[in-house]
C-alpha positions in Angstrom: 112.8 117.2 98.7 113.5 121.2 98.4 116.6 120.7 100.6 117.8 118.1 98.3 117.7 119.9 95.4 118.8 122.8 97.1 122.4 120.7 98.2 122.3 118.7 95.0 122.5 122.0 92.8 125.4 123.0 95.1 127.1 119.8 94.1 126.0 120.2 90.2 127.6 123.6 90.3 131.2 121.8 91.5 130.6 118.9 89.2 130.6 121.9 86.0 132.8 123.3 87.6 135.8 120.3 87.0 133.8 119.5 84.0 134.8 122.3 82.2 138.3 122.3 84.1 138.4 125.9 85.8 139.3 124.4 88.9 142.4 126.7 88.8 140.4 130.1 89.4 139.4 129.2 92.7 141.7 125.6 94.0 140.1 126.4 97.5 137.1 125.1 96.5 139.4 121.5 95.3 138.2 118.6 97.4 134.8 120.2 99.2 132.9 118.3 96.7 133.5 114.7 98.4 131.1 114.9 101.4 128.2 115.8 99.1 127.8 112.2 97.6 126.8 110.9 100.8 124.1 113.1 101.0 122.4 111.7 98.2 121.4 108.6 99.1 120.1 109.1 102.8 118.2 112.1 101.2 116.9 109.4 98.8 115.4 107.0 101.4 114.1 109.4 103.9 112.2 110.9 101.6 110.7 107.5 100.4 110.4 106.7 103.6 108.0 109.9 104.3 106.5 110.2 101.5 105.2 106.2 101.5 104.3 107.1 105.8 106.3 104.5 107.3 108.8 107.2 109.2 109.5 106.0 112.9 112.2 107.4 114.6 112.2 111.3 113.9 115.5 112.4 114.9 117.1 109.3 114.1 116.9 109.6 111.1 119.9 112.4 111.3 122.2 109.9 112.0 122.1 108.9 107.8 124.0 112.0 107.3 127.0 111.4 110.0 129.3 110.5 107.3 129.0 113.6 105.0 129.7 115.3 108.5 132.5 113.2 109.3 134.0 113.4 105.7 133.9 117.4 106.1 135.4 117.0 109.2 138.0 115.1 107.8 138.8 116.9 105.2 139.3 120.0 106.6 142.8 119.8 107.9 143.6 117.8 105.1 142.9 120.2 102.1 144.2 123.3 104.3 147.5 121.3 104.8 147.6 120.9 101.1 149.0 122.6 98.2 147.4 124.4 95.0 149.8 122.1 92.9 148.6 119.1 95.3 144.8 120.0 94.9 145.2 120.4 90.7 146.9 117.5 90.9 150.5 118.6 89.7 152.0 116.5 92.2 150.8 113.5 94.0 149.6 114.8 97.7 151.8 113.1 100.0 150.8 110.9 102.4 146.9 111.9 101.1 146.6 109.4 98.6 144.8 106.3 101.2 142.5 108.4 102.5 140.9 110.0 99.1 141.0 106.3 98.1 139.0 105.6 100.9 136.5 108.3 100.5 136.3 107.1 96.8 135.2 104.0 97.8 132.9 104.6 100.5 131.0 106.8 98.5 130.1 104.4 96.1 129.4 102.0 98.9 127.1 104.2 100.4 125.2 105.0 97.5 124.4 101.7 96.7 122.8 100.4 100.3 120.9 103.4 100.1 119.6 102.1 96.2 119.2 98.6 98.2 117.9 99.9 101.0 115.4 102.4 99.1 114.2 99.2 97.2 113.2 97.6 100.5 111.4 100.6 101.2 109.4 100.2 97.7 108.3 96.7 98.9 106.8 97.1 101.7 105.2 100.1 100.8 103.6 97.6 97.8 102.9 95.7 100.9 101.3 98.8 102.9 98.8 99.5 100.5 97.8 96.0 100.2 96.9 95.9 103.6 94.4 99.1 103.4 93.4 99.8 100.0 90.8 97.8 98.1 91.6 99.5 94.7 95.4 100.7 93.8 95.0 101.6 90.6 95.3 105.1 91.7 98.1 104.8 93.6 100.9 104.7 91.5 104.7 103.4 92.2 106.1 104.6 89.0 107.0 107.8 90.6 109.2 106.1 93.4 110.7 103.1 91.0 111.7 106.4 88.4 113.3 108.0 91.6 115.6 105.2 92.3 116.0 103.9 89.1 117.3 107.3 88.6 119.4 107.3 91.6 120.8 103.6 90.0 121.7 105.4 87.3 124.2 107.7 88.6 125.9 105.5 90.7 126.6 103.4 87.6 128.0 106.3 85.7 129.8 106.8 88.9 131.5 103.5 89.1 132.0 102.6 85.3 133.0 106.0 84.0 135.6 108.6 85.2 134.1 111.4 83.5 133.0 114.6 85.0 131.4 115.4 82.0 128.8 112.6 81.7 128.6 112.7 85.1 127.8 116.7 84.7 125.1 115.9 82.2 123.6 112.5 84.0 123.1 114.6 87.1 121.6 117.6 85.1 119.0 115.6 84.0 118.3 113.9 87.0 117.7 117.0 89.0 115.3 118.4 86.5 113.5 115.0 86.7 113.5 115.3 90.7 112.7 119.1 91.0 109.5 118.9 88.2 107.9 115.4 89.0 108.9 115.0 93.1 107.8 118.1 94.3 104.2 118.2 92.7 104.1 114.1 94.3 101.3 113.8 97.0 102.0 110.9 100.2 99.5 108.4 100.0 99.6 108.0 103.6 99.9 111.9 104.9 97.0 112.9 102.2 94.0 111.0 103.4 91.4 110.6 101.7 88.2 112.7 103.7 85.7 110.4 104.1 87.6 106.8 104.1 89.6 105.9 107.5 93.3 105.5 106.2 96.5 104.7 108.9 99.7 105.5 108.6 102.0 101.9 108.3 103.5 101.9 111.5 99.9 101.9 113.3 98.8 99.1 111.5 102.3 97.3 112.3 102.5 97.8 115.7 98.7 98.4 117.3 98.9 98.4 121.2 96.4 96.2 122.7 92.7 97.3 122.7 90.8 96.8 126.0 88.4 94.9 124.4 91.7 92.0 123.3 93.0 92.4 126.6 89.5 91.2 127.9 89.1 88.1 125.8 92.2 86.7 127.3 92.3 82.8 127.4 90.1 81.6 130.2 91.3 79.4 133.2 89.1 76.4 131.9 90.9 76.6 128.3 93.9 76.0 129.0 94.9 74.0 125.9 93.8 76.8 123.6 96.3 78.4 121.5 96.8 82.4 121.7 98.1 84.2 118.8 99.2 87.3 117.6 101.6 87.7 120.6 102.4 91.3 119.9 98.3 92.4 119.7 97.2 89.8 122.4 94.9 88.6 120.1 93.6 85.4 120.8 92.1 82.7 118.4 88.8 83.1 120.4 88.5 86.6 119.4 89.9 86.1 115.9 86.8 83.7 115.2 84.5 86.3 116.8 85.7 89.2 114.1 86.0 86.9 111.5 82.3 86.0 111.5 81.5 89.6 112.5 83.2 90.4 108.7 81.6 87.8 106.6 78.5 88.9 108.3 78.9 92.9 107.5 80.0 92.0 103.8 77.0 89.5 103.7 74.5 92.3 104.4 75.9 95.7 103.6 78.0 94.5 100.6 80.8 96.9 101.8 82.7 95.7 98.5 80.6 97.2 96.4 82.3 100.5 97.4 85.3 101.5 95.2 87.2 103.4 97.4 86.9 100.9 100.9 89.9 100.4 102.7 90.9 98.1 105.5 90.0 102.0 108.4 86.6 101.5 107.1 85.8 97.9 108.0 87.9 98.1 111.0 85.5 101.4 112.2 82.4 99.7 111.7 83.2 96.5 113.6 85.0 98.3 116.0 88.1 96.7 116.3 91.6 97.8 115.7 92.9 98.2 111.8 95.9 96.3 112.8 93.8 93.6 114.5 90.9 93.5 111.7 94.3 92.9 108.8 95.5 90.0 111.3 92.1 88.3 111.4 91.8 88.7 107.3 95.3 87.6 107.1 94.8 84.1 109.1 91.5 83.4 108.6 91.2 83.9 104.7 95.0 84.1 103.7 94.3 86.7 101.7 95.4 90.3 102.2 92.7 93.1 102.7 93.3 93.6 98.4 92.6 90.3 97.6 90.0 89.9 100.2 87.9 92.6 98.9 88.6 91.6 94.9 87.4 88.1 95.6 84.0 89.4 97.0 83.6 91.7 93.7 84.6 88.4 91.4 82.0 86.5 93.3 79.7 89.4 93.1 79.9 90.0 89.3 79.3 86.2 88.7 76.2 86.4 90.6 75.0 89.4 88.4 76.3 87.6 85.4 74.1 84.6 85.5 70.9 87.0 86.3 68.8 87.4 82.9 68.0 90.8 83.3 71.6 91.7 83.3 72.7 90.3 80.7 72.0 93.8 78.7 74.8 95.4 80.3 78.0 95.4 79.3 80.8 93.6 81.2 82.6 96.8 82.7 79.1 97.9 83.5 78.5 95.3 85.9 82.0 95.0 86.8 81.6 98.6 87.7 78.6 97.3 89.6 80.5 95.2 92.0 83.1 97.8 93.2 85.4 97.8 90.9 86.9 101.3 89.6 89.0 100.4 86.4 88.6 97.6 83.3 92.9 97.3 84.2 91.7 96.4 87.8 88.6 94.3 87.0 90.8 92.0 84.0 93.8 91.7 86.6 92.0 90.4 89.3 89.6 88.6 87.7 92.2 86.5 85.6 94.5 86.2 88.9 91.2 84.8 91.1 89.8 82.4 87.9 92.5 81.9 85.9 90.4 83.1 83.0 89.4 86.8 81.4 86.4 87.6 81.7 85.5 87.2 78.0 86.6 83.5 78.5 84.7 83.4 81.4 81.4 84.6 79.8 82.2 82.3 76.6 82.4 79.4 79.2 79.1 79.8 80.4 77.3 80.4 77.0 76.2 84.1 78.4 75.3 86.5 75.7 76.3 89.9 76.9 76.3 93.2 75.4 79.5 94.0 73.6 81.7 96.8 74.0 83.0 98.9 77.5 
């Protein structure tokens, strides 16, 4: 992010720069301030793709920035062959015109895969935190949607107006936006929480096979039986085991009841993988880890609901209770599991409750 803003400034000091047409007092400058757009959007996804812990490939990743390298390249013969008449555009550069077409046109190309491509990114980091987190409501996505809405922005100013001026003041503001809110943003992956197990993505995509998988291969004698999860070697034999091994732990310990669980802390206490544990929750309930968890609090709170004694709480008391950590989270879920609010759900039954929070 800091070398972003440091190379985006650069290029917000050339953009005033033709804004406020002084190009004459230094027409060396003329034409250095093509390669900088196609910095932009691979600094835009890698940072997304850092900050959300789903990087892979370290030094691949420097391959996003080969065609700012190659423009410079490209343009260096080219505007030291050329003209101060040819660079304030006096006189058409000759034999030039193609290439800064070209450029033109790749730039906006490039910036909007990377808008695409950083909108990928955005959902399967919505997917991510499905997998691990029980509650979300702290884990916000309105940063990263403001980021490449933002980014959206620019390349539509880019492509719809030719003016360096609204460009000038469209990328002002942006920066400003980037430099105060991005810097002070926190990964929700690379800032775990102490005592809750959290994975980066890619582990719980791609686990390598534990021992105790490998041994529950398919036996001789069962030849018929189906093995899934390929890449895991996780058969359906073992799926069942972990399954029951899950109802069993949330039967007892009520491991919902905990507002901050996520998918590292279930997977610890059975001992399995996280990757494996997700796959088992995945087949065997349908559900992801999220929804998995929610439906045990729902159930929960209905339990408590119909108890007497309870009934002198309020509903965010004993929703509270049950694991969840917001009202937002506890009306959203409970509406998406029953279909109803939970004041409907209470008027239903004919349950007097305490009013109020």
């Amino acid at each position: 992010m800091s070398t972003w803003l440091f190379l985006a400034m650069i290029h917000q000091v050339l953009i005033g720069w033709y804004a406020s047409n002084q190009m004459s007092d230094m027409p060396a400058l003329i034409g250095w301030e093509l390669p900088f757009p196609f910095l932009h959007g691979p600094f835009l996804y890698l940072y997304i793709l850092y900050l959300t812990g789903q990087q892979r490939y370290g030094w691949r990743n420097i391959l996003h920035f080969i065609p700012a390298v190659l423009t410079a390249i490209i343009l260096a013969p080219v505007l030291g062959s050329m003209s101060v008449q040819e660079k304030l555009g006096l006189v058409r550069p000759s034999g030039f015109e193609w290439l800064f077409q070209g450029i033109v046109s790749s730039i906006i190309i490039s910036g909007v895969v990377y808008v695409i491509l950083s909108l990928r990114l955005l959902r399967r980091h919505r997917q991510h935190v499905a997998v691990q987190f029980s509650n979300t409501d702290k884990i916000t996505l309105n940063w990263l949607r403001y980021l490449i809405g933002g980014m959206g922005v620019i390349w539509m100013v880019v492509i719809f107006f030719e003016s360096a001026q609204s460009l000038y003041i469209v990328v002002a503001l942006f920066i400003f936006f980037i430099g105060y809110f991005g810097i002070r943003q926190v990964g929700i992956f690379s800032s775990l929480p102490p005592t809750h197990e959290v994975y980066l993505p890619a582990v719980i995509a791609s686990p390598e096979t534990p021992p105790e998988v490998e041994a529950a291969a398919v036996p001789d004698d069962v030849t018929g039986e189906k093995v899934k999860y390929e890449k895991s070697g996780l058969t359906d034999t073992e799926a069942i085991r972990i399954h029951t091994a899950l109802t069993t732990l949330m039967q007892q310990q009520t491991c919902y009841k905990d507002p901050e669980l996520t998918l590292g802390d279930l997977a610890k206490t059975l001992d399995v993988h996280p990757a494996i544990l997700s796959q088992v929750i995945n087949s065997k309930e349908g559900k992801s880890f999220y929804d998995y968890i929610n439906v045990h609090r729902v159930e929960a709170f209905k339990q408590l609901l119909l108890q007497p004694e309870n009934q002198q709480y309020t509903l965010l008391a004993l929703a509270f209770e049950c694991g969840f950590n917001s009202k937002t989270s506890f009306n959203r879920n409970f509406k998406k599991i029953t279909q109803l609010s939970p004041s409907s759900y209470v008027k239903a039954l004919h349950i007097n409750i305490q009013p109020g929070e």
